[in-house]
C-alpha positions as CSV (number, residue, x, y, z in Angstrom):
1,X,-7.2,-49.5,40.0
2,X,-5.7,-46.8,42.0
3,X,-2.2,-47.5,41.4
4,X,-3.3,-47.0,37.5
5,X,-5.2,-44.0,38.2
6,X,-2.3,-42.6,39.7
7,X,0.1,-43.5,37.4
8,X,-2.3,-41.5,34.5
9,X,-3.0,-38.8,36.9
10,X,1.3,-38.4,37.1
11,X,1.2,-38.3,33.3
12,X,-1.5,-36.0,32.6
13,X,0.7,-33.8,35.5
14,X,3.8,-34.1,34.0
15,X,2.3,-33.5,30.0
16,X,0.7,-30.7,31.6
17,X,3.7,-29.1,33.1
18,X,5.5,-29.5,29.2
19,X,2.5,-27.3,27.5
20,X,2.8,-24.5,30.4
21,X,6.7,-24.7,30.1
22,X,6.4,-24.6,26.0
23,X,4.1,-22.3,26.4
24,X,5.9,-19.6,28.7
25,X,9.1,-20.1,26.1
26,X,6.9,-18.9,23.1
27,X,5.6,-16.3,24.9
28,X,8.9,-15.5,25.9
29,X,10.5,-15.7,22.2
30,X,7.6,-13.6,21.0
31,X,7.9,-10.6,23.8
32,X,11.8,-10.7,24.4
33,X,13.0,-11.6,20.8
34,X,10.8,-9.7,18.7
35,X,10.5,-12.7,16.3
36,X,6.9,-12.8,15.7
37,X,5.7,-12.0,12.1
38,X,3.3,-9.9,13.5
39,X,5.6,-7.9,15.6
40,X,9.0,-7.5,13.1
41,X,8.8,-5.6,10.0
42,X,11.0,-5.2,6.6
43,X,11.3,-1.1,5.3
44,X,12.7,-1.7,1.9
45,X,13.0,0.8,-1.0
46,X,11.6,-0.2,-4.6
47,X,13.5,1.2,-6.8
48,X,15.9,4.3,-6.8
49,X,14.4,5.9,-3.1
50,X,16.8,7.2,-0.7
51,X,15.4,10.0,0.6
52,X,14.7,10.3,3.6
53,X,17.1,7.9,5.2
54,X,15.1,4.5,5.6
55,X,17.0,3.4,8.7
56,X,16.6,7.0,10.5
57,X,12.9,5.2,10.0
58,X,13.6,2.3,11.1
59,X,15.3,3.4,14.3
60,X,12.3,5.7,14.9
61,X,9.7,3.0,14.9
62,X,12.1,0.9,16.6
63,X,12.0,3.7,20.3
64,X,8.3,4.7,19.3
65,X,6.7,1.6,18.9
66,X,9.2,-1.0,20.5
67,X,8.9,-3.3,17.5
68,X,11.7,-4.9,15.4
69,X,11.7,-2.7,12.2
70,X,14.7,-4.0,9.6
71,X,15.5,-2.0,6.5
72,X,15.8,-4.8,4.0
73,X,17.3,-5.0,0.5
74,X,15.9,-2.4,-2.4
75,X,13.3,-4.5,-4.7
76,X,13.0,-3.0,-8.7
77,X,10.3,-1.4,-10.1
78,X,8.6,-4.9,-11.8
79,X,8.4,-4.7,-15.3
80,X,4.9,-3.2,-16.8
81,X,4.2,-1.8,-13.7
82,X,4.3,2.1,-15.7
83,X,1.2,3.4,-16.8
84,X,2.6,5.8,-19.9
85,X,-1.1,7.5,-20.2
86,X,-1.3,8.1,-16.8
87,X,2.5,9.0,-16.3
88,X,1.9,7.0,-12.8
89,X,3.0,3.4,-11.5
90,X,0.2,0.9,-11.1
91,X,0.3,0.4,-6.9
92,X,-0.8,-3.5,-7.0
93,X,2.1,-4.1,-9.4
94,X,4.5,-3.0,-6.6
95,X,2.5,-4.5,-4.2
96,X,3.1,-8.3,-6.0
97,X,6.3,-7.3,-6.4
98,X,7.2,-7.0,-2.8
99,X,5.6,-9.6,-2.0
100,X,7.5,-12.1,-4.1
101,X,9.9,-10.6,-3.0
102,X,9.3,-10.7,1.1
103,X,6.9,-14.0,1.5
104,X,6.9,-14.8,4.7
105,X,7.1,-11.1,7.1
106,X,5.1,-7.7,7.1
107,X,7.0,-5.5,4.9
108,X,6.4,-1.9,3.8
109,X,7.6,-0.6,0.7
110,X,8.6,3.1,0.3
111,X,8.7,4.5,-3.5
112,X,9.3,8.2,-4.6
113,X,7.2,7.2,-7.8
114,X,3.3,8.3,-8.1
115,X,0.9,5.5,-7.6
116,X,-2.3,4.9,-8.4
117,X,-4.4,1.9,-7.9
118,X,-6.4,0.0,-10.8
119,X,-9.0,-1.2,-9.0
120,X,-10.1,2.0,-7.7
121,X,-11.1,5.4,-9.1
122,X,-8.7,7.3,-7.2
123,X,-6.3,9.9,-9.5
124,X,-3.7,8.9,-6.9
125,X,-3.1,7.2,-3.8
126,X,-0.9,7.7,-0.7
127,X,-0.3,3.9,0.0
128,X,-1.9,0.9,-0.6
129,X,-1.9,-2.5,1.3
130,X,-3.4,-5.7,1.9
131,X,-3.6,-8.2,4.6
132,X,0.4,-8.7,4.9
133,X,2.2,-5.5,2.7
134,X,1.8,-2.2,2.4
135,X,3.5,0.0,-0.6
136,X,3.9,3.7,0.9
137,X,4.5,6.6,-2.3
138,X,6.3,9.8,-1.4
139,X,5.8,11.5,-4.7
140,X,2.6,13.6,-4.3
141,X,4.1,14.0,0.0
142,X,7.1,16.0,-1.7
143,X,6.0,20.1,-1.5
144,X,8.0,20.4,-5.1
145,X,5.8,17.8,-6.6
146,X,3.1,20.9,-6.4
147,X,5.8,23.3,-7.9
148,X,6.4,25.0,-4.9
149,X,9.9,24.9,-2.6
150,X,11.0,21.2,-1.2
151,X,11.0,20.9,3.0
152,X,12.5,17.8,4.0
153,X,11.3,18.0,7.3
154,X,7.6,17.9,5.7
155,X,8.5,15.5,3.8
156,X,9.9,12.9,6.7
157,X,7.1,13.8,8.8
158,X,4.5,12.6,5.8
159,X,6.0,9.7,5.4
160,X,6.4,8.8,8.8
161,X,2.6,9.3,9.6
162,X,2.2,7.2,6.2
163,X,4.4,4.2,7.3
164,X,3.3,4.4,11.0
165,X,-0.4,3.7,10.3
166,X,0.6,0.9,7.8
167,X,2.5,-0.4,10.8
168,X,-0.1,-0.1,13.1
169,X,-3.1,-1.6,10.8
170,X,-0.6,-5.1,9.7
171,X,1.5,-6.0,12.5
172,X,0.0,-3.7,15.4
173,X,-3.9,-5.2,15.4
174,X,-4.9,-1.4,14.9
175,X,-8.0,-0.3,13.4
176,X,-8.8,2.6,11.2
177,X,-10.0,5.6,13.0
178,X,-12.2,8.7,12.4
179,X,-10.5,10.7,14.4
180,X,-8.8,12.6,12.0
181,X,-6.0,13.7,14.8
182,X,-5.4,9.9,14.9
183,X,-2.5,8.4,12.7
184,X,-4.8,6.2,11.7
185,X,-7.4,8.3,10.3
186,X,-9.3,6.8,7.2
187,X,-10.3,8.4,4.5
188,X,-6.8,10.2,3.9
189,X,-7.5,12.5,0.9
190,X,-5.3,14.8,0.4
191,X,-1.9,15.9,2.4
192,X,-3.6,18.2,4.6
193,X,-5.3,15.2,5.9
194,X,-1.6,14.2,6.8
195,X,-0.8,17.6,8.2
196,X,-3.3,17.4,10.4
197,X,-3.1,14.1,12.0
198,X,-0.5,13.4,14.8
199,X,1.5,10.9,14.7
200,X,-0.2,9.5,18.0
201,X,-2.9,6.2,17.3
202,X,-4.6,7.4,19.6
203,X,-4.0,11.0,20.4
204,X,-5.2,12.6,23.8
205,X,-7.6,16.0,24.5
206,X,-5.5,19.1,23.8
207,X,-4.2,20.3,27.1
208,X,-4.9,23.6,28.6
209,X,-1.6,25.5,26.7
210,X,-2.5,23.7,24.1
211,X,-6.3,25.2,23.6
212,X,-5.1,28.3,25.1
213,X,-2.8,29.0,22.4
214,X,-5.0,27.3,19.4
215,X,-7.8,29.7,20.5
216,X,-5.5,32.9,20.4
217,X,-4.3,31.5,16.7
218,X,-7.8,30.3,15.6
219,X,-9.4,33.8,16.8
220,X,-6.7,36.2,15.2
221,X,-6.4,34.2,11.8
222,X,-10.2,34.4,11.7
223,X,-10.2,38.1,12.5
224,X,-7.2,37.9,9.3
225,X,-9.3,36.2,6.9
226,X,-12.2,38.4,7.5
227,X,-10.2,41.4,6.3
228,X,-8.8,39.3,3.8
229,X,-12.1,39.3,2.3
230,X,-12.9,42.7,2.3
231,X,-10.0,43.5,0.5
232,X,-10.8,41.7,-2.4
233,X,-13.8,43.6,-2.7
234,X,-12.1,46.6,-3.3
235,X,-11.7,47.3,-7.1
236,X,-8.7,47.1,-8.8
237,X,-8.2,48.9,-12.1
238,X,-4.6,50.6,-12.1
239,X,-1.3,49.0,-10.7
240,X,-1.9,52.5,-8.1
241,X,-4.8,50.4,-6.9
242,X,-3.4,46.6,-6.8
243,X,-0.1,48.6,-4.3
244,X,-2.8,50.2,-2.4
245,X,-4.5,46.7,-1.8
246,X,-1.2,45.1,-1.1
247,X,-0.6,47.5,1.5
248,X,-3.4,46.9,3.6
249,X,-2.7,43.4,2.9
250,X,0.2,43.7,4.6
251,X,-1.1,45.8,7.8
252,X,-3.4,42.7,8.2
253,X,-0.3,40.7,8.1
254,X,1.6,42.8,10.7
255,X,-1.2,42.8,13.1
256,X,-1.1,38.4,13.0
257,X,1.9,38.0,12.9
258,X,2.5,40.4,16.4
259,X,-0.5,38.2,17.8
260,X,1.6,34.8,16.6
261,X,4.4,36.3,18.5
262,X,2.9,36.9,21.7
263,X,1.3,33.6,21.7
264,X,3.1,31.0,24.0
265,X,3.7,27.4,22.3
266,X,3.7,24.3,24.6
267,X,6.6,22.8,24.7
268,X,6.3,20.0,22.3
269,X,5.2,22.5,19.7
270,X,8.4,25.4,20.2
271,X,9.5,23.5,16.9
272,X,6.6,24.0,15.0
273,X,5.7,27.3,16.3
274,X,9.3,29.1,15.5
275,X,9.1,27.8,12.2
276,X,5.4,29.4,11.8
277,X,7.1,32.8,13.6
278,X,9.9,32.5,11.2
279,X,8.4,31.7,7.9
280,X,5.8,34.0,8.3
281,X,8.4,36.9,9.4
282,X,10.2,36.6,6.4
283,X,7.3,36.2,4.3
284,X,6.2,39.8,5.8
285,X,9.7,41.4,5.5
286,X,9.7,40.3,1.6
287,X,6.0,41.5,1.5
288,X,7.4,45.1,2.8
289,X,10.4,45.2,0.4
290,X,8.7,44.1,-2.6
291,X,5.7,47.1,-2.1
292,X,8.3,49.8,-1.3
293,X,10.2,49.1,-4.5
294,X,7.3,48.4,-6.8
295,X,6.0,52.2,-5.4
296,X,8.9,53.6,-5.8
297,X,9.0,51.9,-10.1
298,X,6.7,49.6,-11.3
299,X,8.2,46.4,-12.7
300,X,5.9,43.6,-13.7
301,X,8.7,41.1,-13.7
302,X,9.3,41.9,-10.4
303,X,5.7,41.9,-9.3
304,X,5.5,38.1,-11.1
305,X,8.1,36.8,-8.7
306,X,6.6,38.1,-5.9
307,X,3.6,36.2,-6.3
308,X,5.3,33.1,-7.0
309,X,7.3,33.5,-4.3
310,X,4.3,34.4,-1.5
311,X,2.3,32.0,-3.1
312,X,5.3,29.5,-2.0
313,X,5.4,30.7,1.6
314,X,1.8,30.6,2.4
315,X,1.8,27.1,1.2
316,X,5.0,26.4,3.4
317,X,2.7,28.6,6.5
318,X,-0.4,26.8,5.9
319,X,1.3,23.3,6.3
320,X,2.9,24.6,9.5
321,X,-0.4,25.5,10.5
322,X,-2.2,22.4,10.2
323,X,0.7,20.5,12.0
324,X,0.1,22.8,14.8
325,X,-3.8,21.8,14.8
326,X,-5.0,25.2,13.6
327,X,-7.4,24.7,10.5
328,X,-8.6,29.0,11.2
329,X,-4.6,29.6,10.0
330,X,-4.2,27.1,7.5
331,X,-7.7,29.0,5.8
332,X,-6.0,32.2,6.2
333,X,-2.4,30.9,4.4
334,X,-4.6,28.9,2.1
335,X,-6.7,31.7,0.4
């Protein structure tokens, strides 16, 4: 009886050491190799896309989030898929399609056509995704879809907020946030929802620089907006009137943009913050030229241009803005 309860007892030692050793190899094959499904990823382009450069993606994810990330072949645009009425692509159409096409990983599609989603009342959608795809639309993320001027940079960082909360909600175990600094903010309505957000899941309180130069912005684009206001009280009834209007508009302009220059930017926003400085610089220097020409001869083609053109760069200043976290300067480009 013993002898047979210690042969059992070696074999329930000796199974036992196979699971652990089994064990510690799959874990190992899952931490080292990157082959889980949940932790590798397919980018692939449907259709024509090209721009941005998928693999620049790729390799971003790849040092951001330490996660295998593959671009993978393009798929087509399926068949039917085009809503003519609607002049938009049906998003669960591409959605089936990639996945016929990619079965058995996580894969995220990336289309420059306008989606919209037939199950929903939505006029257009950002991305949409089930349990094991995602389909990620650039269309309405590109500045010249609103007629104003293109800004790759924009556009990359759109996408890549897009694509990085898709990643984070199928292969990451992430959950949708409120926050809406969070990546992962949920409901995403319009693109200054993507402005705004970091690209962070789960981004920290601002440091010290960080409030210090958001309240200096906040508190002199308030003070901006204010006299913004007042001005379009005045009434306007000759083009004498409109110049003299446009004038002060610009003083109020001058005065902001010395208080954006004196402000100092934290180092992980000197990008962010010379292109505000230098957008907004040129915007005033146009501003200037255009008034002391117009004064000097009225030409309403001239004048037209102008406002096409400023209404272009306070879009351009009002994305800036919200990528720097300041919602008082995004009002003030915005009105």
């Amino acid at each position: 009886m013993e002898r047979c309860a210690g042969s059992d007892e070696h074999d329930m030692v000796r199974r036992f050491r196979v699971i652990v050793l089994a064990g510690l190899l799959v874990s190992l094959c899952l931490t080292a190799g990157g082959t889980s499904a949940r932790n590798s990823v397919a980018l692939v382009p449907i259709g024509n896309f090209s721009e941005p450069s998928l693999s620049l993606l790729a390799n971003h994810f790849r040092h951001k989030l330490h996660m295998s990330v593959r671009v993978r072949a393009a798929v087509p645009l399926p068949a039917g898929a085009y809503n003519g009425a609607r002049k938009q692509f049906v998003g669960e159409k591409l959605l089936s399609q990639l996945e016929r096409a990619y079965p058995r990983v996580i894969v995220l599609g990336v289309t420059n056509r306008d989606i919209y989603m037939a199950t929903k009342s939505f006029r257009s959608v950002f991305s949409t995704r089930d349990g094991r795809a995602a389909v990620v639309s650039s269309a309405r993320m590109d500045p010249r879809f609103f007629g104003v001027a293109g800004d790759a940079e924009v556009l990359y960082s759109r996408i890549e907020k897009m694509t990085t909360k898709d990643i984070g909600l199928l292969a990451l175990g992430r959950h949708e946030s409120r926050n809406p600094r969070s990546v992962l903010y949920t409901p995403i309505l319009s693109v200054d929802d993507l402005d705004f957000m970091t690209e962070d899941f789960a981004p920290r309180p601002y440091a010290a620089d960080k409030r210090a130069w958001l309240a200096g912005a906040n508190a002199s684009c308030n003070k901006a907006s204010a006299a913004q206001l007042g001005l379009r009280a005045i009434p306007i009834r000759t083009t004498d009137d409109m110049l003299a209007v446009l004038g002060k508009a610009i003083a109020v302009e001058q005065s902001l943009l010395a208080t954006i220059d004196s402000l100092q930017a934290t180092r992980s926003d000197r990008a962010l913050a010379a292109k505000l400085r230098s957008t907004f610089a040129t915007a005033v220097s146009v501003d200037e030229t255009t008034l002391t020409a117009l004064t000097a001869h009225w030409n309403q083609q001239r004048f037209k241009q102008w406002a096409r053109d400023n209404a272009s760069a306070r879009v351009a200043l009002r994305v800036t803005s919200l990528r720097l976290g300041s919602k008082a300067c995004a009002a003030y480009f915005g009105a």
